[in-house]
N, C-alpha and C positions, 0 to 999 in steps of 0.2 A: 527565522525570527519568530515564529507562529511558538508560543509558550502556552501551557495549562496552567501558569499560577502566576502571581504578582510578582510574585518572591521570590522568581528567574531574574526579572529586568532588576529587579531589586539590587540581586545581588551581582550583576552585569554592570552595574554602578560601579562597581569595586574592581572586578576582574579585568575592564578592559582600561582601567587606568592604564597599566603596566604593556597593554599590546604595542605590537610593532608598526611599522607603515599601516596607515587605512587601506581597504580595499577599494579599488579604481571603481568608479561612480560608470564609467561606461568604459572598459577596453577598447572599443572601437572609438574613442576618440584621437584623433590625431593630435599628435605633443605640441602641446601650446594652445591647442581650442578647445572646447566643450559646447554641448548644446542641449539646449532644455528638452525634455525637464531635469535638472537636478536633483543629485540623489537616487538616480532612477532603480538600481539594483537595492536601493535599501525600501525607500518608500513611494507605494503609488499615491499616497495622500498625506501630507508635510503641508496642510492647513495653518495660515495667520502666521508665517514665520516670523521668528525674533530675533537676530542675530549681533554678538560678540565676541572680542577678542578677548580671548582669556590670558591670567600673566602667566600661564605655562605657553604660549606662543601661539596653540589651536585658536582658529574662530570656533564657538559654537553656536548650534544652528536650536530651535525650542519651533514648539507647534502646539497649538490646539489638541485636543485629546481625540486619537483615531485611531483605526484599524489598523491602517499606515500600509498592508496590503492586500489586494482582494482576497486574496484566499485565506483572511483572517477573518473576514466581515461575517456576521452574526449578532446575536444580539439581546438586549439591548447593551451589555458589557463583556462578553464572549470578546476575549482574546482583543480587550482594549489595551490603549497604548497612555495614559495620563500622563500629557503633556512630553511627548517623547522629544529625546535631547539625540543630538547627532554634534559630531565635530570633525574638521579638518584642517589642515596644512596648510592648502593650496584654493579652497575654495572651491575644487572641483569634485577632489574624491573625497569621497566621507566616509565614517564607519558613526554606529549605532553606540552610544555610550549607557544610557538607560533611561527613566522617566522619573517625573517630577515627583508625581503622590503613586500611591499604589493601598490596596485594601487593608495595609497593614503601617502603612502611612499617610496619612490625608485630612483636611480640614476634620475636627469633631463638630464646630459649629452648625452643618448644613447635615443631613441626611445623605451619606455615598451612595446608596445605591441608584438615587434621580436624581445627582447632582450631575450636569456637566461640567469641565474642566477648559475652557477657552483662553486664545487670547495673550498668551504669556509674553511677558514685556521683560527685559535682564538687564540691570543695571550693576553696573560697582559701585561702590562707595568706600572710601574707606576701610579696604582688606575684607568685605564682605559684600557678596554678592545678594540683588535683592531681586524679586519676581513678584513680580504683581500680577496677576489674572483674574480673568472674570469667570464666575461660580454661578451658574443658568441653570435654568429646569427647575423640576416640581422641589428641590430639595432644602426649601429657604421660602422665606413671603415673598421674594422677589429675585429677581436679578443682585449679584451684588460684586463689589471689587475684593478680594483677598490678597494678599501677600505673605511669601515667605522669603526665608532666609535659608544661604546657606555659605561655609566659609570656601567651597571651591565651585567652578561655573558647574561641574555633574553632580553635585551635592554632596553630604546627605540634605538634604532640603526639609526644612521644620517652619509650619505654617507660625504665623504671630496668635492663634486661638479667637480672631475676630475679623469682622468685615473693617476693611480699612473709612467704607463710606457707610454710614448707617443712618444719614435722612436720606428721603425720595426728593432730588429735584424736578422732578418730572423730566427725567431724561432716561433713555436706556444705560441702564448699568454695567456695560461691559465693555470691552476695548480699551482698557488704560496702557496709558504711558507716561512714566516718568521726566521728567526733566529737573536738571538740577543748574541754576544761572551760576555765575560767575562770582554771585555775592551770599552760596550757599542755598539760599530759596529754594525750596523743593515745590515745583508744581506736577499736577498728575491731571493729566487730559482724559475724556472715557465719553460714550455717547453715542445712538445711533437711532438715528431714523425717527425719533418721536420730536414733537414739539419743542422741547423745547433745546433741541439741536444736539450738539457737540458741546462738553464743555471742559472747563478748565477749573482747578479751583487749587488754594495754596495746601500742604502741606506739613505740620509741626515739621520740627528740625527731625524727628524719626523716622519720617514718613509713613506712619502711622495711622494717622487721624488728619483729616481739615481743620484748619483757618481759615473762618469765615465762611461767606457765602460764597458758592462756586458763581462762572458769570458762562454766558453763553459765547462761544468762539467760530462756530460755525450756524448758519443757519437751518434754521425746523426743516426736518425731511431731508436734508441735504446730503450726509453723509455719516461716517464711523471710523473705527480705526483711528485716532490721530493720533501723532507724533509731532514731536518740535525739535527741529537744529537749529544753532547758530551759526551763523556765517556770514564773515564780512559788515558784521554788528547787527543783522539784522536776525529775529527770528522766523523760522521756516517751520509751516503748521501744515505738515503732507495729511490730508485723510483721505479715502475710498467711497465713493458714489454708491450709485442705486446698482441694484445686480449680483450682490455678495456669490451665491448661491443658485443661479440659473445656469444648467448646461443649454439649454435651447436657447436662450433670449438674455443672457445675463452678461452684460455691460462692465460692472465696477469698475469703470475709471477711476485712474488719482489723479485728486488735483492738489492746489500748494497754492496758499496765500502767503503775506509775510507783514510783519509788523515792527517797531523799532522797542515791544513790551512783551514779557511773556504770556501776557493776559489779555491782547491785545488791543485797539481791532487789528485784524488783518485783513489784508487788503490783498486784492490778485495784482497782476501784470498793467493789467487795464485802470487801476485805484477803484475796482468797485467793493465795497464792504461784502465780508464771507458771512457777515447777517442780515444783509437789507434787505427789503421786500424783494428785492430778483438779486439774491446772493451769487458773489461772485467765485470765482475757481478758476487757476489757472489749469488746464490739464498737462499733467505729466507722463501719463500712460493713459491707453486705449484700444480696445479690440481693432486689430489693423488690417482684417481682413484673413487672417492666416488661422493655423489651426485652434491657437491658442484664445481664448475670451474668460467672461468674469474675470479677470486680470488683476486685483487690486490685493488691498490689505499690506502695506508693503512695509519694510524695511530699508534701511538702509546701513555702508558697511564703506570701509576703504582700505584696497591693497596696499600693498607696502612701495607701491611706484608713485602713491599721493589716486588714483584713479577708484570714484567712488563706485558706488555698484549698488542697485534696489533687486528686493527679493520683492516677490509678489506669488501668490494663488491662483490660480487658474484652472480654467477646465479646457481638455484637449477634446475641441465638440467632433473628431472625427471618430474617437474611440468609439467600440462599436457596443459594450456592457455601457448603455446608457441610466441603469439603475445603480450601476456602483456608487457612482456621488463623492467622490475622493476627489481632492482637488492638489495636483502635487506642485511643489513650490520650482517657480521662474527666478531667473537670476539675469539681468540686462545692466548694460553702461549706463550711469546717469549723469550726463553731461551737462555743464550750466556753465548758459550761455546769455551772455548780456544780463545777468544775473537771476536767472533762474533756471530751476530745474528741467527737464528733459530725458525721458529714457531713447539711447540710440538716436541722439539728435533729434527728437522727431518720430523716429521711425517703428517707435515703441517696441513690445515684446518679439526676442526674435522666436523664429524656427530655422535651424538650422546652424550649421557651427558656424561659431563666434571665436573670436581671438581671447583665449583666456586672460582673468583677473593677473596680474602678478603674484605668486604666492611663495618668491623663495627671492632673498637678498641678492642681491652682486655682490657684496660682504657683509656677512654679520653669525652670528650664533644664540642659539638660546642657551648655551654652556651642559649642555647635559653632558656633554664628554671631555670636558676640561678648556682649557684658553686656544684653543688647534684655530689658526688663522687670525691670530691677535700678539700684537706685540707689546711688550711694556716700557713706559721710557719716566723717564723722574725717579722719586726717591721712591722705596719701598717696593713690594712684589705685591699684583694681582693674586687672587687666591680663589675655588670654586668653594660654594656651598651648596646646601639643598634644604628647598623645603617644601611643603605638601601644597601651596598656592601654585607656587611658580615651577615647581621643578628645580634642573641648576641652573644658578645664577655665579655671576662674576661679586667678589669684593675686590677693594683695590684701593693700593697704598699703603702707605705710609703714615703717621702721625703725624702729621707734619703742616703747615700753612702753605708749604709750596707742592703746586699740583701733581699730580702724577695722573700717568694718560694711561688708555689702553686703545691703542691703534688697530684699524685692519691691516693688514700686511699688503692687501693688493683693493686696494677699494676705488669704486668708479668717482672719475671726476666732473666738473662741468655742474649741469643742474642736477640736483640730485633731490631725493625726499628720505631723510635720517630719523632714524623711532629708536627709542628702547622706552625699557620699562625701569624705572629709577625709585629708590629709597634713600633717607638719610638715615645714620643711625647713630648721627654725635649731633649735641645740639651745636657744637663749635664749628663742627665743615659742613662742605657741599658735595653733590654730587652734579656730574655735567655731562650734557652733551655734544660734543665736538662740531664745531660748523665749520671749522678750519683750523689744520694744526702744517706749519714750516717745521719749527723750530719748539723745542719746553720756552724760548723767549718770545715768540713771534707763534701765536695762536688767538682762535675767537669761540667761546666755551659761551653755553645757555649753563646758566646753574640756577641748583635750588638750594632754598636751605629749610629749614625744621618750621621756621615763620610763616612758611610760602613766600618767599621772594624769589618771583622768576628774576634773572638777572642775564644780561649778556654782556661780556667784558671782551674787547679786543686788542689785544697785547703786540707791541710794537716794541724790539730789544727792550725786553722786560720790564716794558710801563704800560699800564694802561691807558689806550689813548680815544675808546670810546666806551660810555659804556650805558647803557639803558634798563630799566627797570621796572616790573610791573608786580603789582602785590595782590595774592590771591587772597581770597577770603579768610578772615581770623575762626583759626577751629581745625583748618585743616589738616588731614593727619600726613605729612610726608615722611613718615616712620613705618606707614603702609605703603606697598606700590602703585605709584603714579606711570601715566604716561608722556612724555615727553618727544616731539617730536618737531623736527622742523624741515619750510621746505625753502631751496635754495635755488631761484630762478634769477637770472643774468646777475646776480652776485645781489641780490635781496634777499633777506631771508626773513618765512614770516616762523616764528616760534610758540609752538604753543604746549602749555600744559593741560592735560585733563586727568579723568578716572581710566578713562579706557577706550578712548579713541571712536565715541558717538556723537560728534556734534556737538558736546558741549562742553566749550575751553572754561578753565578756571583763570585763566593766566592768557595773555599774547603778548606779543613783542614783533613789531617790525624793525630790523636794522641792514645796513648794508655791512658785509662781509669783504676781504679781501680774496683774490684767487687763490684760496692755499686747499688744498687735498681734504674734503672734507671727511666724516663721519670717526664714529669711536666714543669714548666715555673719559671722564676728568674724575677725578677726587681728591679733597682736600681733607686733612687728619684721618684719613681712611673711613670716611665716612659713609661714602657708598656703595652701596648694593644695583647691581644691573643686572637683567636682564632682556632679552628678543632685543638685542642687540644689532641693528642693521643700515647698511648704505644701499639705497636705489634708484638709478637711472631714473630724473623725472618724468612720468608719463606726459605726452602731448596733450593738450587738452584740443578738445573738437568746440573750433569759434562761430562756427553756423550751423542752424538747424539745415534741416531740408527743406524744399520749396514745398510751398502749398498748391496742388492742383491747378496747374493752368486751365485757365477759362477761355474756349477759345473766340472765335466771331459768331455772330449770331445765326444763329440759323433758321428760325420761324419762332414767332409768339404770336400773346391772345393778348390784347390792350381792351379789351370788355368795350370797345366803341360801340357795339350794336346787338342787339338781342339774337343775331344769326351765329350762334358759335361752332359754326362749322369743322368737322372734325373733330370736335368732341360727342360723348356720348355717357349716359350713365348707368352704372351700374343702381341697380334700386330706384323708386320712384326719383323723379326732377325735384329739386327743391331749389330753390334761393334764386334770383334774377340780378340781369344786367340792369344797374342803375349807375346812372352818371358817372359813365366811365369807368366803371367797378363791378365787381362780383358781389355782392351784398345776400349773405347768405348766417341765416337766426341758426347756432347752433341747434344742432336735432336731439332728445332723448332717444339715442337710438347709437352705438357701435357695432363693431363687425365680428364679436364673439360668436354670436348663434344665440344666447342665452337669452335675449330680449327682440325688441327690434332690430332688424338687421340697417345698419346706416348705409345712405346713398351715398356715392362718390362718381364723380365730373372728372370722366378720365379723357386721355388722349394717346395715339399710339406715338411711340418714343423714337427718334431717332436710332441705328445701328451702332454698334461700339462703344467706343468710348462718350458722351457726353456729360453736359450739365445743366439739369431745369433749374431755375428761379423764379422766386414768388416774391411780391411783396404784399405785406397782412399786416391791418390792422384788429388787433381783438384785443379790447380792454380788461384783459385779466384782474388788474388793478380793482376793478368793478364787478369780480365774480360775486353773484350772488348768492353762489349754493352756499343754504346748511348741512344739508347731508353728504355725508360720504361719499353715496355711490351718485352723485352729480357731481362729474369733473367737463366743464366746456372746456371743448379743444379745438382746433381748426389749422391747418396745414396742408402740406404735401403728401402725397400720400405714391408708396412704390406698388402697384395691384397686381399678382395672377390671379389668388381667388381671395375668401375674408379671409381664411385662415393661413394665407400665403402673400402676407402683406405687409410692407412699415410706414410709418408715415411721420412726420418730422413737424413737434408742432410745441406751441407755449402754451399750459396748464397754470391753474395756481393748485398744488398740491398742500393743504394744508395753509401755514399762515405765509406762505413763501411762494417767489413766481420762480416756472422752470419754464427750460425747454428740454424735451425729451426727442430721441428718436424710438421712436414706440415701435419696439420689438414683438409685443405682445398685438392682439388682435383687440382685445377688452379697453375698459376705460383706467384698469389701476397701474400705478404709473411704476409699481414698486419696482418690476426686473427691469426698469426701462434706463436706456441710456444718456446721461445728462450730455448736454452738446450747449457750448458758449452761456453767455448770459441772458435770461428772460428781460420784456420790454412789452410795451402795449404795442406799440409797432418793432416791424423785424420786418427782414428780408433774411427768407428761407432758402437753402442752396443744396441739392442730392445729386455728388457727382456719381456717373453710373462708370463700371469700368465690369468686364470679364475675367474672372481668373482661367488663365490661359491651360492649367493643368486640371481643375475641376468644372468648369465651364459653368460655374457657376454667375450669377448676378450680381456684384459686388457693389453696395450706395456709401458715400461718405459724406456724413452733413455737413454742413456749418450754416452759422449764423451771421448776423452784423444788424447792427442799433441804428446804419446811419449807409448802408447801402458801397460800404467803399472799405471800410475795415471786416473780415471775415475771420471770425473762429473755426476752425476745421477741428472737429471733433471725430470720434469713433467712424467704423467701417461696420456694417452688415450685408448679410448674406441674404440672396432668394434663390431657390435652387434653380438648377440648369433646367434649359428646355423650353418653357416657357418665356416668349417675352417680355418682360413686364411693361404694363402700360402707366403712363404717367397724369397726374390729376391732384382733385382737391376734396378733400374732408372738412365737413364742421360737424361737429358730431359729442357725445358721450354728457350729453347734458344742455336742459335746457338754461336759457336767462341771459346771456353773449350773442354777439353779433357779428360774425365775420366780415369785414371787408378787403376784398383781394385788389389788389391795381392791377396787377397783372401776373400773365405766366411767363416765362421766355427760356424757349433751350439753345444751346448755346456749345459749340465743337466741344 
């Protein structure tokens, strides 16, 4: 893949339309699994994945602008890849299609040569695909959002000649993502790490330019990357934590608030606002301990079994070229459960094989070689066409008001999840998709027509004897291709129309179904056009996470009764005293960097194997007093071999927002650190210790809790083998806060 000119990839846009099967993403995968990282023979670095299903039937996969493999890397644009585009069949194997801009194609607004190319976001709309990205570096006054256009998902791709956003709201200008509601609205999410958070703001119907003023959707410091689904009416705001970008120490969790507005507030699991002074986040990924970390920046995608799937970035911290700095794209199950998200249950990013996506029908076709596995029944003949969006597609029918079908010949029954991709192309008929067909009298068809009316009609000896209706938005084009798909569980069927199968439905329909042989396509006066035509087994969903960390009996604590604290000991001068039953210790100007004073810490030596210490601390972050930067008071737990071989697990106020971090880093800046539950003036702090049995390493997993009996279990970090770490207390990285501890206690 390594090229001397733009105008290779360029013209690899065009050439590898026409190839044949992808090349296997790994050979040595066994049939039916895959295991991260993805992609692996194309790219070592597939940064900020975007992913879609295009109406020629491929997913495609977009990235960040990179090298994509080491032995590319050079620099500053030596053998770049702008915004390189990948696709596949099945999800697992991919092949290399070309990239977004190149030096003979690219924004003229900004300066190419110090512009970076981030970020890319892929939407359909209306028979044209749209890409939003964020345009960084010296090459512009600032950070800013761009978009282009193009009419197929590999391009040609032609920028709009402007920044989509062109006031500063004091937010970072990069990381957009589209969303487009059910009643047209186009909003565009983008935002990272500055004050005034994440945000969100409306769209013109182009999506173009704003309306109005943007509002803030996440809190200051909190995160980037967002994204919005709908589901189950509710909307789904996933963005990525602190840690983008650290292979040592870098965290990016996702977390996912939800809201009943696209603007929201949203709210976590728990109903704490994702902007309050201690912003809330449900976590949906996190460093588990394995090889994989920085983890975040995610996507999300669903096979053709109904079974969704998040892409995320990461860095594999065992690889041994520690300056490469490629971060290649993860691919895990995201399960939701009791109504929220989830990767692997719980068990977040895997290592090692996993049961692949579904990525080929029980019946269905995308007609490139004619109707082979489909039968026709009613008036009039099915017919193939082609065209440069879709590829081949099915027509079908007749002129006629009475429907005509195109059936699978052998398609699975029971629960099933039914997709194609549907046009109308008379304003007088419909096109449909089959949820159940007996008999041309005895059938239950989703139709659309030219208006947007989702409709489901269920035919009983040639009457209709149910039938329901939902009206998409006025304007919409169903003379372009749509998605339509429905899923069919104990004879429910929920229905929905969209663009292209992200989350966000234009149309629903819940109805009950009879047991008749589902999937296939309907048309009425020959109206429709189909295409990725398919019936598939519905995926099981996973209704429990996994368990959180048993805590076992107690084993010894420190209840601060007396000034004798025996068995402990400190590292660095003694500071702070037993008072009234507490630990009562004035944060220090002083951490464990090296770079200043070096901070005390109140350890103790740890129990063997497996356990878990607890703390409970008061420290009124609410009431930090620094103005400067470099004073953040902290106070926690802390895991000790030496300073530079240490974490400690504590609540900051970063900015205008309270966190808790497990502080990866040795310093007071909170940036690669990893966010664990919700910040509180009081907390009960929890680091369970466990050994990886194959690296003998020191493995801590935090959590937190507001109220000593509910516990957030966040991320997993590492201290290397050999050492035992000892366990103890921090206050430290600024002065003006007051720690107070009740106590310590470890615990099986």
């Amino acid at each position: 893949m390594r090229r001397s000119t733009m105008a290779v990839a360029t013209a690899a846009v065009l050439s590898l339309l026409a190839v044949g099967p992808p090349v296997a993403a790994d050979p040595g995968d066994a049939p039916g699994t895959y295991e991260n990282h993805v992609m692996d023979d194309l790219a070592d670095a597939f940064s900020d994945p975007s992913i879609i299903q295009g109406k020629d039937g491929y997913w495609y996969a977009y990235a960040t602008q990179t090298s994509l493999r080491k032995d590319n890397r050079g620099g500053p644009w030596d053998d770049q890849y702008f915004m390189p585009i990948m696709r596949s069949l099945d999800l697992v194997d991919w092949e290399y299609v070309g990239e977004v801009f190149g030096r003979d194609n690219h924004p003229e607004w900004r300066d190419f040569e110090k512009t970076y190319y981030w970020a890319p976001d892929v939407r359909y709309i209306d028979g044209l695909y749209y890409l939003y990205y964020a345009a960084a570096g010296g090459g512009g006054p600032r950070n800013q959002i761009g978009l282009a256009t193009a009419p197929t998902p590999a391009g040609p791709w032609t920028d709009i000649g402007r920044p989509v956003i062109e006031e500063d709201d004091g937010a970072n200008q990069i990381d957009p993502a589209l969303f487009v509601d059910d009643d047209g609205t186009k909003y565009l999410y983008y935002g990272s790490f500055k004050d005034a958070g994440v945000r969100a703001v409306e769209l013109n119907a182009d999506g173009t330019a704003p309306v109005g003023d943007s509002v803030q959707v996440v809190g200051s410091r909190q995160g980037e990357a967002p994204y919005v689904v709908k589901r189950d009416g509710f909307y789904y705001l996933f963005y990525s934590g602190l840690g983008c970008c650290e292979r040592e120490k870098g965290g990016y969790p996702v977390f996912v608030g939800r809201s009943d507005s696209p603007l929201g507030p949203f709210t976590d699991r728990d109903g704490d606002s994702l902007t309050g002074l201690y912003p809330g986040g449900t976590i949906v990924n996190s460093p588990n301990g394995n090889r994989w970390v920085a983890s975040g920046h995610s996507a999300n995608v669903v096979d053709h079994s109904g079974q969704e799937w998040i892409l995320v970035n990461g860095f594999d911290r065992f690889e041994e070229d520690l300056t490469w700095g490629g971060r290649p794209t993860l691919m895990d199950r995201l399960d939701w459960i009791d109504g929220w998200p989830t990767v692997n249950a719980g068990a977040w990013s895997s290592d090692g094989p996993q049961t692949a996506p579904v990525g080929a029908w029980d019946a269905g076709s995308r007609f490139e070689d004619g109707l082979g596995g489909f039968t026709a029944e009613g008036p009039g003949r099915w017919t193939t066409g082609e065209d440069d969006l879709s590829g081949g597609f099915a027509a079908g029918g007749a002129n006629s008001p009475t429907p005509s079908f195109l059936l699978p010949d052998d398609g699975p029954s029971g629960d099933v999840r039914l997709e194609a991709d549907v046009r109308v192309t008379d304003d007088r008929g419909r096109a449909g998709l089959v949820l159940g067909y007996q008999d041309s009298r005895n059938n239950a068809v989703a139709w659309i027509d030219v208006s947007g009316l989702l409709t489901v009609e269920v035919k009983r000896h040639g009457r209709i004897v149910e039938r329901a209706a939902s009206q998409a938005y006025e304007g919409l084009d169903l003379s372009a291709w749509h998605s339509l798909t429905a899923v069919i569980d104990g004879g429910a069927a929920h229905v929905e129309l969209s663009a292209s199968l992200l989350g966000m439905p234009l149309a629903e329909l819940d109805v009950e179904v009879p047991d008749w042989t589902p999937g296939g396509a309907a048309s009425t006066r020959g109206a429709a056009q189909v295409d990725n035509l398919g019936a598939t087994a519905l995926y099981e969903p996973v209704t429990e996470r996994i368990a959180d960390p048993e805590v076992g009996d107690l084993l010894f604590g420190e209840e601060f009764d007396d000034a004798d604290l025996a068995g402990w000991e400190w590292f660095g001068a003694p500071d702070g005293q037993v008072q009234d039953g507490s630990y009562v210790w004035p944060t220090q100007d002083a951490d464990l960097s090296g770079k200043g004073a070096m901070a005390s810490a109140l350890l103790h030596d740890a129990p063997e194997g497996t356990y878990t210490v607890e703390a409970k601390l008061h420290l009124p972050i609410s009431e930090d007093p620094a103005t400067d930067e470099s004073q953040r008071p902290q106070a926690g737990l802390v895991a000790f071999q030496t300073p530079s071989s240490s974490i400690h697990l504590a609540p900051v106020k970063n900015g205008p927002s309270g966190q808790v971090l497990l502080w990866i880093g040795r310093d007071r800046n909170p940036w690669p650190e990893m966010q664990v539950g919700t910040a509180a003036d009081d907390l009960w702090l929890r680091l369970r210790h466990t050994v990886d049995p194959d690296t003998g390493e020191h493995l801590f997993q935090a959590a937190t809790s507001r109220d000593g009996v509910d516990y957030t279990w966040g991320g997993v970090w590492h201290l290397p083998e050999g050492v035992d770490p000892q366990i103890g207390l921090v206050s430290m990285a600024g002065e003006g806060l007051t720690a107070t501890f009740d106590y310590v206690r470890f615990y099986e």
